[in-house]
KOLMIDO-741886 format. One line per field, with one value per residue (C-alpha): residue number from 1; residue in three letters; y, x, z. Coordinates in steps of 0.05 Angstrom, whole numbers, plus 5000, padded with zeros to 4 digits. Example, Ala and Ser with C-alpha at 12.3 -4.5 7.8 and 13.67 -1.06 7.14 Angstrom:
// residues 2
num	c(1, 2) .
residuo	c(ala, ser) .
north	c(4910, 4979) .
east	c(5246, 5273) .
up	c(5156, 5143) .
END
This chain:
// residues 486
num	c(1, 2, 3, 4, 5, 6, 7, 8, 9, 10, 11, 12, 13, 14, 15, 16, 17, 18, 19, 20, 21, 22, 23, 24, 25, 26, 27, 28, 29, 30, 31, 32, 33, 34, 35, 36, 37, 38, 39, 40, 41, 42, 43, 44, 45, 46, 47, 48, 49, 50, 51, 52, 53, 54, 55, 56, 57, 58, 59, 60, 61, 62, 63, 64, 65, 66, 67, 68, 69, 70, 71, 72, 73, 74, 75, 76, 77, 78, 79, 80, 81, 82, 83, 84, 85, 86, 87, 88, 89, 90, 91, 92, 93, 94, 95, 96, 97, 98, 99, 100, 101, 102, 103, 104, 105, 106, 107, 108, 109, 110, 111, 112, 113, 114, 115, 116, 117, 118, 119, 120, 121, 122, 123, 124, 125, 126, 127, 128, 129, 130, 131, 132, 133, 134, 135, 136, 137, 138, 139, 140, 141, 142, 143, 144, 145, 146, 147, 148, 149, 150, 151, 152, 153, 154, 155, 156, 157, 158, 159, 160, 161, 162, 163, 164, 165, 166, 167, 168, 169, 170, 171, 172, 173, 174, 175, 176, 177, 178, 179, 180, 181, 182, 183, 184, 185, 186, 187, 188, 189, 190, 191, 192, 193, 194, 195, 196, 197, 198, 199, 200, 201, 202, 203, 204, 205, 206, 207, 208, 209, 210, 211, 212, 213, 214, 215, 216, 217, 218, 219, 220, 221, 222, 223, 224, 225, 226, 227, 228, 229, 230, 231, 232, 233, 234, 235, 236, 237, 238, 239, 240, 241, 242, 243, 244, 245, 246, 247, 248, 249, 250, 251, 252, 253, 254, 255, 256, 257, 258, 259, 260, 261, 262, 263, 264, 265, 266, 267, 268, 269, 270, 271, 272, 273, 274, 275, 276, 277, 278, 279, 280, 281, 282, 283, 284, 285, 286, 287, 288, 289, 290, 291, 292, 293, 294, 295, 296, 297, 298, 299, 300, 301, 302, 303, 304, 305, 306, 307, 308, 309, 310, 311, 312, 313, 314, 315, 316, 317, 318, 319, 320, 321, 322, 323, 324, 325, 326, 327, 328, 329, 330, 331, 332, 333, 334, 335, 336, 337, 338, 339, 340, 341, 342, 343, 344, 345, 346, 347, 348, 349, 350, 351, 352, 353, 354, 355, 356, 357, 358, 359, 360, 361, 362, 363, 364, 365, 366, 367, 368, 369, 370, 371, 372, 373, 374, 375, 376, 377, 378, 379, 380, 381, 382, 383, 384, 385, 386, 387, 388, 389, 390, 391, 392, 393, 394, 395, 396, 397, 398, 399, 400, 401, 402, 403, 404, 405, 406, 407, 408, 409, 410, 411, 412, 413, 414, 415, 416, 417, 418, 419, 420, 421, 422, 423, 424, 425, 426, 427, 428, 429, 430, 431, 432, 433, 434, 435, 436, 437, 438, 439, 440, 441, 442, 443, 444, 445, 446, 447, 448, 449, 450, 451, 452, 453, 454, 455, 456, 457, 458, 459, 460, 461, 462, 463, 464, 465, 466, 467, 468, 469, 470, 471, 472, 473, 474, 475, 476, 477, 478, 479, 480, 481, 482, 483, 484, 485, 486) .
residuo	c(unk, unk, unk, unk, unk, unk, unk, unk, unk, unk, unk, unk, unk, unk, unk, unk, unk, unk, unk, unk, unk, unk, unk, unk, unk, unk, unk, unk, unk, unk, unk, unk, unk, unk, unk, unk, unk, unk, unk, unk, unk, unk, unk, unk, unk, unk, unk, unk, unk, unk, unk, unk, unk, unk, unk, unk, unk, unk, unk, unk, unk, unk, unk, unk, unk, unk, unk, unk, unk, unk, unk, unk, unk, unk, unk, unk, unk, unk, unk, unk, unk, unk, unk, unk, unk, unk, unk, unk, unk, unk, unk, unk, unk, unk, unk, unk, unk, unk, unk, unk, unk, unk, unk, unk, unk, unk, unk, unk, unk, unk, unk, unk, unk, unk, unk, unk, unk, unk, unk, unk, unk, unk, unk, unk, unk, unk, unk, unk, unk, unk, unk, unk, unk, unk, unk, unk, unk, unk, unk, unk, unk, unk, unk, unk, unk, unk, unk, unk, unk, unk, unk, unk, unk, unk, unk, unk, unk, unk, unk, unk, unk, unk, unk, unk, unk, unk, unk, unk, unk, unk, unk, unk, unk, unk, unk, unk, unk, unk, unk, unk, unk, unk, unk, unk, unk, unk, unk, unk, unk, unk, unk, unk, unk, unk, unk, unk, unk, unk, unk, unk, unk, unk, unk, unk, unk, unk, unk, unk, unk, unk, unk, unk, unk, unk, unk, unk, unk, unk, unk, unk, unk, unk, unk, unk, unk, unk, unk, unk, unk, unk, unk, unk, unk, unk, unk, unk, unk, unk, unk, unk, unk, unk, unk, unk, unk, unk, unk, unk, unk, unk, unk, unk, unk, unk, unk, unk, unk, unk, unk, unk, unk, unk, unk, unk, unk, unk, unk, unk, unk, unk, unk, unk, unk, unk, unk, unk, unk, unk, unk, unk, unk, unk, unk, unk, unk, unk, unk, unk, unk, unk, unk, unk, unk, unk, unk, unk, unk, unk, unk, unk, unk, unk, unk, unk, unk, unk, unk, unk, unk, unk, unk, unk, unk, unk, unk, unk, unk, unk, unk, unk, unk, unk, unk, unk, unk, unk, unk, unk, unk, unk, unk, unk, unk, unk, unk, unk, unk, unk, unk, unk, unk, unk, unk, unk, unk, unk, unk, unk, unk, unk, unk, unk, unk, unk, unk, unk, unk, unk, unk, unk, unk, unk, unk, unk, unk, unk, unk, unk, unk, unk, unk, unk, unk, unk, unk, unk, unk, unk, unk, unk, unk, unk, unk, unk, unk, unk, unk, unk, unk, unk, unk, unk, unk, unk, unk, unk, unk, unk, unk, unk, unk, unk, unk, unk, unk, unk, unk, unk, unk, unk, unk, unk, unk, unk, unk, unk, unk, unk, unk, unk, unk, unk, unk, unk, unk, unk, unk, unk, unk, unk, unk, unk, unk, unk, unk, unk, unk, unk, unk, unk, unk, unk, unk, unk, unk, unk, unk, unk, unk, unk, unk, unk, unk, unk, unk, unk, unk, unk, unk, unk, unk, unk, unk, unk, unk, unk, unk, unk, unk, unk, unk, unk, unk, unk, unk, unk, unk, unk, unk, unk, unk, unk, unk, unk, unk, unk) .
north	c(6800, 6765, 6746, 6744, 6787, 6764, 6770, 6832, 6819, 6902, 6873, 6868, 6948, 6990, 7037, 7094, 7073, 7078, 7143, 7170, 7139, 7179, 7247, 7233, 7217, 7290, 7320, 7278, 7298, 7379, 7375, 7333, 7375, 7432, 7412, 7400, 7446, 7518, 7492, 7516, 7574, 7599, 7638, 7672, 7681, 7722, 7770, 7785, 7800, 7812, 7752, 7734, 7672, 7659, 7680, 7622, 7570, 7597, 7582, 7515, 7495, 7537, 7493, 7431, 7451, 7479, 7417, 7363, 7402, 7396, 7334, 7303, 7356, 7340, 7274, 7276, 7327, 7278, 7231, 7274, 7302, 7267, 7260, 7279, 7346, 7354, 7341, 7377, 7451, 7424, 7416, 7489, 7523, 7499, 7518, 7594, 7595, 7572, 7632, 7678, 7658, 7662, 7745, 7754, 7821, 7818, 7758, 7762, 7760, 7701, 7662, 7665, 7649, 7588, 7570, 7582, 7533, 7481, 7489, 7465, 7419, 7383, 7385, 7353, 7299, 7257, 7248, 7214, 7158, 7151, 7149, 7092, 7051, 7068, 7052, 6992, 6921, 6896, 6850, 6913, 6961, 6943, 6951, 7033, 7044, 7018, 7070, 7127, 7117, 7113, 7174, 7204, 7183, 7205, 7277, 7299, 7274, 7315, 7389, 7409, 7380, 7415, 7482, 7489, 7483, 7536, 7586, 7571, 7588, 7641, 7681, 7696, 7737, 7702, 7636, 7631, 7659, 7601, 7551, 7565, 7579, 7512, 7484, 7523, 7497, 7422, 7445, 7469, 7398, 7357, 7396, 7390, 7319, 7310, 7329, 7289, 7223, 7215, 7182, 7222, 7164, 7201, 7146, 7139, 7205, 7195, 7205, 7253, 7318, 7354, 7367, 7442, 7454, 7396, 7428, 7492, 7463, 7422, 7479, 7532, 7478, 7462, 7542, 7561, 7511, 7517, 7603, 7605, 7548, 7586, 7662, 7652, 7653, 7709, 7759, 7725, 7675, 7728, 7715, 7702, 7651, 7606, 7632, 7602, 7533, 7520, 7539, 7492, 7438, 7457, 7458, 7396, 7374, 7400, 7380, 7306, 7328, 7343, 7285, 7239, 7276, 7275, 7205, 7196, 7242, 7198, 7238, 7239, 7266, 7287, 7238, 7172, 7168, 7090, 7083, 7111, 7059, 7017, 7024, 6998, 7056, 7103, 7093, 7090, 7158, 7179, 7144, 7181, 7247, 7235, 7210, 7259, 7311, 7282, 7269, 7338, 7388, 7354, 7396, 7454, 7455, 7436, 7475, 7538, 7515, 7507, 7572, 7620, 7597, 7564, 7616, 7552, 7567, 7538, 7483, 7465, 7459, 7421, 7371, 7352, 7326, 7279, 7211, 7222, 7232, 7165, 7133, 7149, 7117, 7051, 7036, 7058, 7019, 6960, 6975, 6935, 6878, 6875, 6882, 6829, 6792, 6810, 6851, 6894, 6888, 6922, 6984, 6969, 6960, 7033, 7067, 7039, 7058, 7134, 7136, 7114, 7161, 7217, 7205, 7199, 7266, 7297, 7274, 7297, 7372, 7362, 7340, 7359, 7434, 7471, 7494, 7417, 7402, 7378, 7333, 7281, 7274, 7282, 7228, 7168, 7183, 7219, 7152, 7105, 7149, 7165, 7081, 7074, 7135, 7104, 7035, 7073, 7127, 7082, 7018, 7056, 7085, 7007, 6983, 7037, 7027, 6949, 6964, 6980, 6939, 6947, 6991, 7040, 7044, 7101, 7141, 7116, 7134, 7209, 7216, 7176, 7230, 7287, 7278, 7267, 7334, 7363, 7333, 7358, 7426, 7413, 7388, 7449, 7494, 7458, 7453, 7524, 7550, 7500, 7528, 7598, 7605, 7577, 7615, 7661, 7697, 7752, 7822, 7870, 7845, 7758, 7742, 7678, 7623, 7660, 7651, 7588, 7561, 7590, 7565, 7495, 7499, 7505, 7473, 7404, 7422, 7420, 7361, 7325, 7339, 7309, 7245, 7239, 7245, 7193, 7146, 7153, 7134, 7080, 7053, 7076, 7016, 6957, 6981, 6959, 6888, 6845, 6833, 6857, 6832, 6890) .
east	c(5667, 5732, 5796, 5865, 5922, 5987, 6055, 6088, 6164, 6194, 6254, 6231, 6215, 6268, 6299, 6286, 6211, 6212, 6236, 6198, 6138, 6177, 6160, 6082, 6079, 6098, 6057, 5996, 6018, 6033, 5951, 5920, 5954, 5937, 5861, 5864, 5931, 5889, 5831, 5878, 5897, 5825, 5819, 5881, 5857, 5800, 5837, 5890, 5844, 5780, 5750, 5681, 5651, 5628, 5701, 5726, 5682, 5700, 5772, 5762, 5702, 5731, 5798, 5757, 5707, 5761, 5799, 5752, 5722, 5793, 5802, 5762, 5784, 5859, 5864, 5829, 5889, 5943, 5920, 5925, 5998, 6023, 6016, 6080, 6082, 6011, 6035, 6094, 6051, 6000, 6051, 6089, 6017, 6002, 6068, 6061, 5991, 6018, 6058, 6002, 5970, 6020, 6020, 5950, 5926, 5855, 5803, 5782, 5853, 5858, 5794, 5821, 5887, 5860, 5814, 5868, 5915, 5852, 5848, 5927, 5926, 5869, 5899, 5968, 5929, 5898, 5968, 5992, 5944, 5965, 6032, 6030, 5981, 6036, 6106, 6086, 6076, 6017, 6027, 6068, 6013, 5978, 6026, 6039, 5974, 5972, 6034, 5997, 5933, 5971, 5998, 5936, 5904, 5966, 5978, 5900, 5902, 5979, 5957, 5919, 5986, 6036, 5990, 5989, 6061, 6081, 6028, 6065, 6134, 6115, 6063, 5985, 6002, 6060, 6037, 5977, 6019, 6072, 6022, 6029, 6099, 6130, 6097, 6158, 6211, 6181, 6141, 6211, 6234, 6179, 6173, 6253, 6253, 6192, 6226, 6289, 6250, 6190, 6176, 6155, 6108, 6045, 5994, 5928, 5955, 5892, 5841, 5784, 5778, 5750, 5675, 5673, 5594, 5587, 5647, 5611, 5544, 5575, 5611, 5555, 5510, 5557, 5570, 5502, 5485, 5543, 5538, 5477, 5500, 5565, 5534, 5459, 5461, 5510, 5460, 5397, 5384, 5352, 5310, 5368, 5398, 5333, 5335, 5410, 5396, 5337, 5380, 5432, 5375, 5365, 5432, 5451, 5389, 5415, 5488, 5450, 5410, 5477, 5522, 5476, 5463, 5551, 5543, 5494, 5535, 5593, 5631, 5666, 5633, 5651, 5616, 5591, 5519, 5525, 5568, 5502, 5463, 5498, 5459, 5518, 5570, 5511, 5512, 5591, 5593, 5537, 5578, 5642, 5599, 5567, 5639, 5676, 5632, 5636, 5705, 5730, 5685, 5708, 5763, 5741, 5691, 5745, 5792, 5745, 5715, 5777, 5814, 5759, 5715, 5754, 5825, 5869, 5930, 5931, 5986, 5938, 5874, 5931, 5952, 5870, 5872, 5930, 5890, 5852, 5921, 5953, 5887, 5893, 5967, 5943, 5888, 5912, 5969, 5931, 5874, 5903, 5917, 5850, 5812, 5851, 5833, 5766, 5733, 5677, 5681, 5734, 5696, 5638, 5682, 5720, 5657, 5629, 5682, 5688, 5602, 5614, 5670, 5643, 5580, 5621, 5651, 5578, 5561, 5622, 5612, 5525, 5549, 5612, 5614, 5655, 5707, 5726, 5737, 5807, 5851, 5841, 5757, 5761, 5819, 5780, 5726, 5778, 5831, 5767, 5744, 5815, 5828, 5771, 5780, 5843, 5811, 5764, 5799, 5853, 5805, 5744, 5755, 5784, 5710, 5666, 5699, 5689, 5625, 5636, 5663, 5736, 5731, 5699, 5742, 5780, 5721, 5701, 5758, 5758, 5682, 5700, 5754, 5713, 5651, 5706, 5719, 5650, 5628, 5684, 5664, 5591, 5601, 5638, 5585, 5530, 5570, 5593, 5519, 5503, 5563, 5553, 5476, 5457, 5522, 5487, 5550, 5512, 5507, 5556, 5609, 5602, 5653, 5703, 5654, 5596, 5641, 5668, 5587, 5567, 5617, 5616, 5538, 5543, 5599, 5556, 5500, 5553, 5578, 5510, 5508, 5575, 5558, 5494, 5532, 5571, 5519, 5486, 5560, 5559, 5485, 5506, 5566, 5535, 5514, 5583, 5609, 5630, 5702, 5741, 5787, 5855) .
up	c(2225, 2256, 2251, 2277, 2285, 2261, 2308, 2279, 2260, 2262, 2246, 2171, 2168, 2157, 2215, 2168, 2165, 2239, 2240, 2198, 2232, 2293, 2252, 2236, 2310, 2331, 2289, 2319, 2390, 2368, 2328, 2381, 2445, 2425, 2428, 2505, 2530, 2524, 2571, 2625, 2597, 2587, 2659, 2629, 2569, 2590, 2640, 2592, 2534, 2561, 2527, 2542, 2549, 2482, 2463, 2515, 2465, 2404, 2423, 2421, 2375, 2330, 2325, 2319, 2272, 2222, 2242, 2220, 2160, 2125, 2148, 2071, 2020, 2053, 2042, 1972, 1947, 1984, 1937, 1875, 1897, 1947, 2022, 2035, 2009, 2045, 2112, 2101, 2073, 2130, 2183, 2172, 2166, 2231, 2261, 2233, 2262, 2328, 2322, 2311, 2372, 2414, 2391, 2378, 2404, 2418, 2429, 2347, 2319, 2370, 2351, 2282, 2294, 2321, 2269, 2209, 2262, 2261, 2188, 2176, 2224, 2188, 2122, 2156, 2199, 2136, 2110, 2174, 2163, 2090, 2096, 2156, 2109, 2049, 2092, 2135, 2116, 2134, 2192, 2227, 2206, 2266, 2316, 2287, 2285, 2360, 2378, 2336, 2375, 2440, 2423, 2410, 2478, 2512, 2476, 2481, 2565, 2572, 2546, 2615, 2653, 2604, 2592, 2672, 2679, 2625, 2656, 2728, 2690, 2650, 2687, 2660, 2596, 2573, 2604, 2554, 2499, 2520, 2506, 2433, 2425, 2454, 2384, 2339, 2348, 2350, 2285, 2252, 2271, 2245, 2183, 2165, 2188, 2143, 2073, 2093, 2113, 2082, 2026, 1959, 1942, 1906, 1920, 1881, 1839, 1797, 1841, 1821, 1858, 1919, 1922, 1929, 1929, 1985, 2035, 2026, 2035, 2101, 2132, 2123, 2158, 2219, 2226, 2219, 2278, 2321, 2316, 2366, 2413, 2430, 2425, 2439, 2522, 2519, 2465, 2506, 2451, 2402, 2336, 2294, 2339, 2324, 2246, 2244, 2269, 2220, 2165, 2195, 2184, 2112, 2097, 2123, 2074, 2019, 2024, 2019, 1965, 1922, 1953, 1918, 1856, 1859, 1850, 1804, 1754, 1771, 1808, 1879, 1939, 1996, 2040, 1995, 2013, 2002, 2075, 2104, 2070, 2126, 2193, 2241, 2207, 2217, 2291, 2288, 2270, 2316, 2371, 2354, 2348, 2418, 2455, 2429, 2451, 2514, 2526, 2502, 2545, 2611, 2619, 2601, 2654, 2701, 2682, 2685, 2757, 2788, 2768, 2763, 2804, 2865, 2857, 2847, 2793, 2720, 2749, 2800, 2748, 2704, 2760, 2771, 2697, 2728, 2739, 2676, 2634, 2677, 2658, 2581, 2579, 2613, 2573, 2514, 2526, 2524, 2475, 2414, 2453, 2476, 2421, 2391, 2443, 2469, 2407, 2413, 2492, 2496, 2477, 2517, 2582, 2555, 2543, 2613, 2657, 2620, 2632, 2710, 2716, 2690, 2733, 2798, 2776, 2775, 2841, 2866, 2839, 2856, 2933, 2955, 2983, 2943, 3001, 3015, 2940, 2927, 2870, 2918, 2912, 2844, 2826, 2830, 2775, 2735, 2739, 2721, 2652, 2640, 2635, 2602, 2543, 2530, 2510, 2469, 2434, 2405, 2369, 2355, 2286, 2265, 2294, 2258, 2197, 2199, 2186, 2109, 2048, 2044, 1983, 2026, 2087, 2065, 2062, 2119, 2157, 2133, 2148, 2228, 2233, 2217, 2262, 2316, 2315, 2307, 2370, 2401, 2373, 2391, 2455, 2477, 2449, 2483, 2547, 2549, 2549, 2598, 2641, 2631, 2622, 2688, 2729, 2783, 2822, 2875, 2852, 2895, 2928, 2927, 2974, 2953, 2976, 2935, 2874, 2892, 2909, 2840, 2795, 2821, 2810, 2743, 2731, 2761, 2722, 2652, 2680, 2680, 2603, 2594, 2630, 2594, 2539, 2561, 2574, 2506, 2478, 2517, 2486, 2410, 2424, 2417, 2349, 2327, 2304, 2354, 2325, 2254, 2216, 2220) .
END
């Protein structure tokens, strides 16, 4: 598919559509920082509370999972009442959850603080993209979609950097608990803003209703698979562990089974079979699954080598993520200009550079002795997949969906955003049993360097996964079109 992007003239958009484009935008950053700022906080996390290490996972696949399953049923019920009022109830859910983390008690209450934070933040997300698509013009629909997927790059590469610094100001316990707080009064902000500026435009107001049976069906699958990759090393992968991930399978079968009995009665499904009957959207979504997965569990391997493992602070583990954030902003930066230009390559060259980075990061870990590791080794690799995430992260929904009729791209959108977040969810899971199952600190008394030796260990082998992860992203992209029309 091609085609050309016409010169966007801002001047014909109102300065109150800016502004309100100005609103969605910090609710992006507040949802999408909050996926990457408690990786740092995670050392603290478990000394304060106790936490073990499938509690560390749960604490972020948790978030993401609950994230992209409302992601659908959110922006079905925007339709029916409006998106406004959906970001708005969306927005001020996830700004009380905030709260509740930032006073949670014990590891549970926190794990489900987090998860009822996911939740709203996955019902507010959906309404950003349908309020950009309602207030913008088409020829300057490109260029805020650009900003809102800079923005996206640049929030999710920031939380290690910001997370570290609140920890250094506040101290341990109230560090971590900082890390949630700093979202309230921004929340208050956006949400006031919100009912001043945005508009009250109900779009599509007829649209048919959420598929309960199918969200059921696709949560209890995801759950029942995700359960024993975060908890199996810790219990010593038990019967049940195995018991759960069949009857993920069978699940996942059966939510099929009724998405495309849905259709045949003539209703609306969750997920339309009919974009699977497309092989290149297929691999879209497995791409996004794999990068995604990827991308996200970098840091938290990082984050948990260099604090508990090597006794650096949460500001230094924040400061590592440095290249990889500078990275982000660059390419993202100049990701809509060269797709426009370039296409499909574009991706290719973004999913490259993050597969070579990530790679160089491995070898670092595999090679370097652990007492001579420093931000400096690591920046390289980190600057090269940061650059190259950012080229990535802000075209590759546009690319996926390409890959459908345009009847279908709204669908396709909600079904790109929601596997985005399961591989994040995934990858942690898979990556946090890698990390923790094979770390072997000596019995007794391991002095620093035995820590330090052990952590970074494991935290190579996890890194391994990642970049094989990586690398398989980088194959699944040439399964996309070469160019779209946007």
């Amino acid at each position: 598919m091609t085609g050309h992007v016409a010169s966007p003239a801002p001047s014909s958009v109102p300065r109150r559509t800016w502004l309100s484009l100005a609103v969605l935008l910090l609710g992006v950053a507040m949802a999408l920082l909050d996926t990457t700022i408690v990786n740092v906080a995670l050392p603290t996390i478990r000394t304060s509370l106790g936490a073990s290490e499938a509690t560390l996972s749960w604490i972020i696949s948790g978030y993401a999972l609950a994230f992209g399953l409302a992601l659908i049923p959110a922006g079905r019920v925007g339709d029916r009442v409006g998106h406004t009022w959906v970001f708005v109830v969306g927005l001020a859910g996830f700004t009380l959850a905030s709260l509740w983390c930032g006073l949670a008690t014990g590891a549970t209450e926190l794990i489900v603080a987090r998860v009822v934070q996911g939740l709203a933040g996955g019902i507010f997300f959906p309404a950003v993209t349908a309020l950009v698509q309602l207030m913008f013009p088409g020829p300057v629909r490109g260029r805020a979609f650009a900003v809102m997927g800079a923005t996206i790059g640049f929030s999710t590469a920031l939380g290690p950097i910001v997370g570290g610094l609140l920890i250094e100001a506040f101290g341990a316990d109230e560090g971590w608990r900082s890390i949630f707080f700093v979202n309230l009064p921004f929340g208050v902000l956006a949400v006031v803003a919100a009912i001043v500026l945005l508009p009250r435009t109900a779009a599509g107001a007829g649209a048919r209703g959420v598929d309960v049976v199918g969200l059921v069906l696709l949560a209890g699958s995801l759950v029942a698979l995700l359960v024993p990759l975060i908890e199996g090393q810790d219990l010593g992968w038990p019967a049940w562990t195995w018991l759960s991930m069949v009857g993920g399978v069978v699940l996942m079968a059966l939510f099929g089974a009724w998405e495309v009995s849905v259709v045949r009665r003539g209703g609306a499904p969750l997920v339309p079979p009919r974009l699977f009957s497309h092989p290149q959207f297929t691999g879209g979504v497995i791409l996004a699954t794999v990068y995604f997965a990827a991308f996200t569990s970098i840091f938290f391997t990082i984050s948990i080598m260099w604090q508990a493992g090597l006794g650096h602070s949460a500001l230094s583990s924040g400061l590592v993520s440095v290249p990889f954030a500078v990275g982000s902003i660059v390419g993202a930066s100049q990701s809509d200009r060269l797709a426009a230009r370039l296409g499909r390559t574009v991706l290719v060259v973004g999913t490259g550079m993050v597969a070579l980075g990530l790679v160089a990061v491995w070898v670092v870990l595999a090679a370097v002795p652990a007492a001579d590791l420093t931000h400096w080794v690591l920046l390289p690799p980190l600057l090269v997949a940061g650059m190259g995430s950012g080229m990535f992260v802000a075209p590759n929904a546009q690319f996926i969906v390409a890959t459908v009729e345009r009847s279908e791209a709204g669908a396709a959108s909600g079904v790109i955003g929601t596997a985005q977040r399961v591989g994040s969810a995934a990858g942690i899971a898979v990556i946090g049993s890698v990390f923790f199952g094979t770390l072997a600190v000596p019995a007794g008394h391991p002095t620093p360097a035995d820590v330090a030796e052990a952590f970074t260990h494991s935290a190579a082998l996890a890194m391994a996964v990642s970049a094989g992860l990586a690398l398989l992203a980088f194959a699944l992209v040439f399964v996309l079109p070469r160019r779209v029309t946007r």
